[in-house]
Legacy VTK file of the C-alpha trace (Angstrom):
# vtk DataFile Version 3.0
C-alpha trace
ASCII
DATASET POLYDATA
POINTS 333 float
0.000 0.000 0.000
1.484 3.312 -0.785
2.968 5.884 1.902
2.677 9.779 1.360
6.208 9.140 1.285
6.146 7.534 -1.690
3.618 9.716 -3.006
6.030 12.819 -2.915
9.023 10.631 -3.992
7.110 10.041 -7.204
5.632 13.578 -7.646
9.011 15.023 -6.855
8.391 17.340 -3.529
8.795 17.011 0.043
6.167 14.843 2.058
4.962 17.879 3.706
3.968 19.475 0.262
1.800 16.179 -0.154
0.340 17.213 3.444
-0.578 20.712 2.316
-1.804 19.199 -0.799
-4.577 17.255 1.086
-5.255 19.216 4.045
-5.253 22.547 1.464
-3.455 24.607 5.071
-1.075 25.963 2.800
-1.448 27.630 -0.855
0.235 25.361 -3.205
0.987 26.210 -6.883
-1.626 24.748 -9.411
1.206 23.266 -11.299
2.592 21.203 -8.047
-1.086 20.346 -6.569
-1.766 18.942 -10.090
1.645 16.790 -9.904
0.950 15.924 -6.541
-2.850 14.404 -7.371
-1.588 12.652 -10.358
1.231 10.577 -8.069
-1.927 10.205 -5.912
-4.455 8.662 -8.400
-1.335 7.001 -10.411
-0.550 5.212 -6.808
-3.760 4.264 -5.691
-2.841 6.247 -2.486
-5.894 6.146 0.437
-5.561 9.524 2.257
-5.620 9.076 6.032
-8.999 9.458 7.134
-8.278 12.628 9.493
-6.197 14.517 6.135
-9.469 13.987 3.813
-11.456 15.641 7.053
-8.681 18.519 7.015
-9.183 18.896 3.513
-12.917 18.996 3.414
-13.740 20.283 6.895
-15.735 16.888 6.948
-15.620 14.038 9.127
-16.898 12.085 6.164
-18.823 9.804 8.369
-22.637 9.381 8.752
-24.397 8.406 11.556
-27.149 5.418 11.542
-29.463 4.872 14.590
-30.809 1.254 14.552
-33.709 0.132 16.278
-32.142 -3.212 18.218
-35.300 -3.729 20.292
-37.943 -6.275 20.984
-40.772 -6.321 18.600
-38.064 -5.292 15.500
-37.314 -7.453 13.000
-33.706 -7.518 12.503
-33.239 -9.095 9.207
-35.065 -6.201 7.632
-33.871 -3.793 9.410
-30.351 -4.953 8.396
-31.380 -4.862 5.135
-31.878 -1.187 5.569
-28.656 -0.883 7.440
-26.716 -2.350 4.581
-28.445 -0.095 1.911
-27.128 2.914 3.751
-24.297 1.670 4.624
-23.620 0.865 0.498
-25.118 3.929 -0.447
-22.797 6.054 1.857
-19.539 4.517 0.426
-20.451 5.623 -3.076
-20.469 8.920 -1.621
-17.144 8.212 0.363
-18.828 8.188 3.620
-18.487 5.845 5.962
-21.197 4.888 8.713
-21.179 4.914 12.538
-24.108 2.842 13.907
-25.776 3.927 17.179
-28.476 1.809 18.746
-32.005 3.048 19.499
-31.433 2.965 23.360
-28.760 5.655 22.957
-31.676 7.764 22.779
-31.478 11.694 22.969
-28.067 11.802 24.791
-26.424 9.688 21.724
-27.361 12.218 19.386
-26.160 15.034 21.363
-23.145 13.170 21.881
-22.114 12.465 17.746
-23.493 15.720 16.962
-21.628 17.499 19.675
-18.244 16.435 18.124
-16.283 16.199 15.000
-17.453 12.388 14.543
-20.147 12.667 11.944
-21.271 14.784 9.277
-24.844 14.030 9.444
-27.044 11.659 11.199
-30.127 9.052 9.996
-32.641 7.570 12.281
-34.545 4.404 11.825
-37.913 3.256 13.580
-39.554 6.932 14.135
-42.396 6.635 16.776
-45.377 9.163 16.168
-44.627 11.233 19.205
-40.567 10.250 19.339
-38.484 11.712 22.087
-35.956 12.486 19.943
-37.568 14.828 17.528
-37.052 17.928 19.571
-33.558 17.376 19.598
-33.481 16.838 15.863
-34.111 19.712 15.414
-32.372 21.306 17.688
-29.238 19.922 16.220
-26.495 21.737 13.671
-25.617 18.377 11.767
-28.279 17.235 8.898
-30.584 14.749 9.778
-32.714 12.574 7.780
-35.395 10.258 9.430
-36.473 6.420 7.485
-40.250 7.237 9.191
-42.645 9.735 9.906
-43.372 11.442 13.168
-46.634 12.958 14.267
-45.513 16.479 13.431
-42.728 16.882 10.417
-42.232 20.156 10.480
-38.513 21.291 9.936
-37.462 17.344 9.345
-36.448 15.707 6.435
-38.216 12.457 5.947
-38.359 8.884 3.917
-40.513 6.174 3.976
-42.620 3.520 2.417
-46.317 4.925 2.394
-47.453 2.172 4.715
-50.979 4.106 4.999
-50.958 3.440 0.917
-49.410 -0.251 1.232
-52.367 -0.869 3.924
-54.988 0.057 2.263
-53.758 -1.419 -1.131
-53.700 -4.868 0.325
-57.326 -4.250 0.945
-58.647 -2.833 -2.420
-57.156 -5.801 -3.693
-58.700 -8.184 -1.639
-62.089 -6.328 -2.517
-61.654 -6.608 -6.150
-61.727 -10.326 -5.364
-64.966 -10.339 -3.866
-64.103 -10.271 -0.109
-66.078 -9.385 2.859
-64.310 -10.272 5.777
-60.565 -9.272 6.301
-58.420 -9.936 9.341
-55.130 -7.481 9.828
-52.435 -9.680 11.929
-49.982 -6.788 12.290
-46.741 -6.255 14.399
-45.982 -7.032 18.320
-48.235 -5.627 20.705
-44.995 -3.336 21.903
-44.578 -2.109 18.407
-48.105 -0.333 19.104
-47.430 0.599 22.221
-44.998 2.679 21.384
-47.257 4.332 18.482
-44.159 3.260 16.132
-45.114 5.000 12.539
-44.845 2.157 9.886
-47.481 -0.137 12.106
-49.758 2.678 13.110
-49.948 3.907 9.462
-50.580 0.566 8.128
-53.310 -0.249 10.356
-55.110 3.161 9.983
-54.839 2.791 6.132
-56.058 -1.228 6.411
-59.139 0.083 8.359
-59.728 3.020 6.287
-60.188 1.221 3.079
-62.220 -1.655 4.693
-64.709 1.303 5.733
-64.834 2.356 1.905
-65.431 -1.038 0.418
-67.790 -1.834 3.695
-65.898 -4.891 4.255
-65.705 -6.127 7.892
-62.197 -6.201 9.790
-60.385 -7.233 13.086
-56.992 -5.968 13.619
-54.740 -8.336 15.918
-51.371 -7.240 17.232
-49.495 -10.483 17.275
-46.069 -11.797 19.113
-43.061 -12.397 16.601
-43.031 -16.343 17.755
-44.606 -19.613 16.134
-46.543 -19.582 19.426
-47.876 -16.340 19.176
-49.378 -17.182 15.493
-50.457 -20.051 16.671
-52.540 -18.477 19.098
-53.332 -15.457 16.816
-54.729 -18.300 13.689
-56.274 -19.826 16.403
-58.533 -16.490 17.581
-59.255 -15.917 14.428
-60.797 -19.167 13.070
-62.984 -19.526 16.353
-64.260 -15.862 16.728
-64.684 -14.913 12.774
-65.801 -17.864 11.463
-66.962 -16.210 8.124
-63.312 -15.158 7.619
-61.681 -15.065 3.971
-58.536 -13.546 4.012
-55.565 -12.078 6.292
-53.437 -8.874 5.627
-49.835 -10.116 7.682
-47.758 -7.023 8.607
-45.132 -8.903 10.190
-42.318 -11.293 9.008
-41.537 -13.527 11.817
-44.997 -15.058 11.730
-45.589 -15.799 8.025
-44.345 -19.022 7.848
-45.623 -20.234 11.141
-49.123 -18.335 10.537
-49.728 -20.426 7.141
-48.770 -23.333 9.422
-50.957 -23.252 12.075
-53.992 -22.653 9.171
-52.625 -25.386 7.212
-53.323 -27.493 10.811
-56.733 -26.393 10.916
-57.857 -27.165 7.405
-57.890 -24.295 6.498
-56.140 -23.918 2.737
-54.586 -21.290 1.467
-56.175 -19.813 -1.018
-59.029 -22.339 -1.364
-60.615 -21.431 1.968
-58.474 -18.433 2.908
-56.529 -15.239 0.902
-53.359 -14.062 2.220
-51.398 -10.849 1.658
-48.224 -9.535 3.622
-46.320 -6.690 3.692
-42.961 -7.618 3.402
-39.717 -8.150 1.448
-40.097 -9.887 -1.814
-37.578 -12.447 -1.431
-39.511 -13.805 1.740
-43.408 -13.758 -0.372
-41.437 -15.383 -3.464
-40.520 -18.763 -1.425
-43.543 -18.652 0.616
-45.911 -21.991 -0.154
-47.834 -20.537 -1.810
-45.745 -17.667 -2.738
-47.535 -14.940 -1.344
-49.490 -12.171 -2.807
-47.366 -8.766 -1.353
-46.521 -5.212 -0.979
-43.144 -5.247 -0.856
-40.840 -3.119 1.420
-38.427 -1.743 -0.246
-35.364 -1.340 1.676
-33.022 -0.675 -0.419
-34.586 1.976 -1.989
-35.043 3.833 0.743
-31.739 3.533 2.519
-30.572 5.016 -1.146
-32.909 7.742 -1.082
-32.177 8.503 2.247
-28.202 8.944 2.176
-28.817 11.153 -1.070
-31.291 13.075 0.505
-28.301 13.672 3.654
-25.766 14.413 1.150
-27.911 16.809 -0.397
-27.927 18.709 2.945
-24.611 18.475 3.400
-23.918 20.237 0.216
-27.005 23.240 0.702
-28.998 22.010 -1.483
-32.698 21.629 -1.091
-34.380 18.416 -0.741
-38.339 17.606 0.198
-39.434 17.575 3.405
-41.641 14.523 2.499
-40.755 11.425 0.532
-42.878 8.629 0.475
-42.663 5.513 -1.979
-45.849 4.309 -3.303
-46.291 0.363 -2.034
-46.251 -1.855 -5.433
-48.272 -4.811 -4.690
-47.359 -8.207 -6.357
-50.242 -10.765 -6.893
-48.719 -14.347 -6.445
-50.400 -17.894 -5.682
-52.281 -16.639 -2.140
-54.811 -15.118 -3.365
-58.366 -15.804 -5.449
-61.494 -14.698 -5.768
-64.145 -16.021 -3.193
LINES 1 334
333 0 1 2 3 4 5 6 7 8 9 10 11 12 13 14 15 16 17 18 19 20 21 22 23 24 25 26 27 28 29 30 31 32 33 34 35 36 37 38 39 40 41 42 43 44 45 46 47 48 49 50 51 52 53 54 55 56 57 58 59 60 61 62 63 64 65 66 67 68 69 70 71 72 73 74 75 76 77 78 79 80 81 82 83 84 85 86 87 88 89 90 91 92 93 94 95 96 97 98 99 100 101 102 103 104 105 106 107 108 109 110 111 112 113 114 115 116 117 118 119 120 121 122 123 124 125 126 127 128 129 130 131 132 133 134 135 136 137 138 139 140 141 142 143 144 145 146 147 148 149 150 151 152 153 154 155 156 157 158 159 160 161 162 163 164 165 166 167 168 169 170 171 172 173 174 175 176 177 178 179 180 181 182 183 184 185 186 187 188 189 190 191 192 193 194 195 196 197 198 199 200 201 202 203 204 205 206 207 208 209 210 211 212 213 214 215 216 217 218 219 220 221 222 223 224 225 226 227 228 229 230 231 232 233 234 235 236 237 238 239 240 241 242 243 244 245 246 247 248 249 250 251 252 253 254 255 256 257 258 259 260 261 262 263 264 265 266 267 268 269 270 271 272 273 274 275 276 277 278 279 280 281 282 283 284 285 286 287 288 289 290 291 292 293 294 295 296 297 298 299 300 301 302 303 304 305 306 307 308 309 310 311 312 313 314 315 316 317 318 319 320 321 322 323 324 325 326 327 328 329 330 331 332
């Protein structure tokens, strides 16, 4: 790997030169600075993270919060993770990940410092603590969720209002009358988290427009708790024709435990889920979805920060209209 030593050796200056080059603390003579780049680029020479932060007054790091908390489903929230995470190298940033329970004292703490340029937060609640300090805060922010009240914030997201209610116009186009939500963890609710609130408001909202009848049940991310959920459901709604899932965990076990009761999906029962496409696509039956579209939004996100970072202006509001995807779980009744 090559030294700044042997970066000035080939440009033909003194290592310091290279220095001022980089950190730009000293005027330097377009003829050498050019010289000096070219041994750079010609070398494949990695500035030292703290001389590209000289240069650019940039810590050219980003921080992620991640919500690593019961009633989260880590595998897609990784996904998001690695989006930004990819998304922020192409932009030479790198990413420092904070956990959710780091709370309001973690972002004064990054933001307080020369540690990150600008900040993203995952798993926004609709009246989230940290808001007020958001925007309170010097360093660009950029939240994957919507609070209650946006104003001044900068924010991404799936339209889960949109996805729920799309699952439901489609499930009325097929003819049916009674539609069950089994949506995320109880604690998910209880903490008025955005994406699940949203979804069940825009479930219930189109069920009232097509007059179909619903039940929404918060259900445990376990095999038991879908048990126990499938098991509600087929005893206190026996005229039941279809389930909306809005939560990952308990697909598989969920089709399970009505596969056990003789119930057959789609003969005697329609199912649609909100969730990544690789998990509906090897689903039996593959499952009629809205997908979530991670990476997407982890993209969208890091270009929205960078955006910031460079004064430019970006939309308060983004939000990504759900595409649903009719597979093998669905029919008409």
């Amino acid at each position: 790997m090559a030294k700044i030593e042997d970066v000035a050796r080939h440009a033909g200056v003194a290592p310091s030169t290279v220095s001022y080059v980089l950190s730009g603390k000293r005027s330097i003579t377009r003829e050498t600075r050019e010289r000096v780049l070219a041994s750079i680029e010609a070398l494949g020479y990695q500035p030292h993270a703290g001389a590209r932060a000289l240069a650019s007054n940039r810590s050219n790091v980003v921080a992620l919060v991640v919500p690593l908390r019961t009633g989260i489903h880590v595998p897609v929230i990784m996904q998001f993770a690695t989006s930004v995470v990819t998304a922020a190298r192409e932009h030479d940033h790198d990413v420092l990940l904070l956990t959710q329970n780091e709370g309001e004292a973690g972002l004064r703490r990054v933001a307080g410092t020369a540690l990150v340029d600008a900040i993203i937060v995952m798993d926004v609640e609709l009246h989230d603590t940290r808001i007020p300090v958001l925007r309170e805060l010097e360093r660009p922010a950029v939240l994957i969720g919507f609070p209650q009240d946006t104003a001044g914030l900068t924010c991404i997201d799936l339209d889960f209002t949109a996805a729920g209610a799309a699952c439901v116009d489609h499930l009325a186009e097929l003819g049916h009358r009674r539609v069950a939500l089994v949506g995320s963890p109880p604690e998910v609710y209880e903490r008025e988290t955005g994406f699940a609130t949203r979804t069940t408001a825009g479930f219930t909202e189109a069920a009232a427009r097509h007059g179909i009848a619903t039940s929404v049940h918060p259900c445990e991310a376990t095999q038991a708790g879908a048990q126990k959920v499938a098991a509600e459901l087929l005893h206190d709604h026996p005229d039941l024709t279809a389930v909306v899932v809005h939560n990952e965990p308990v697909v598989g076990p969920l089709l399970s435990a009505f596969r056990e009761a003789g119930r057959d999906v789609p003969g005697d029962l329609s199912v649609v889920a909100i969730c990544p496409d690789e998990l509906a696509e090897h689903t039996m039956p593959a499952l009629t979805s809205v997908a979530i579209p991670a990476d997407e939004v982890g993209r969208q996100a890091v270009g929205l920060v960078m955006a910031k970072l460079d004064g430019r202006q970006v939309p308060d509001a983004t939000l990504l209209p759900p595409l649903l995807t009719r597979r093998a779980s669905t029919r008409t009744t």
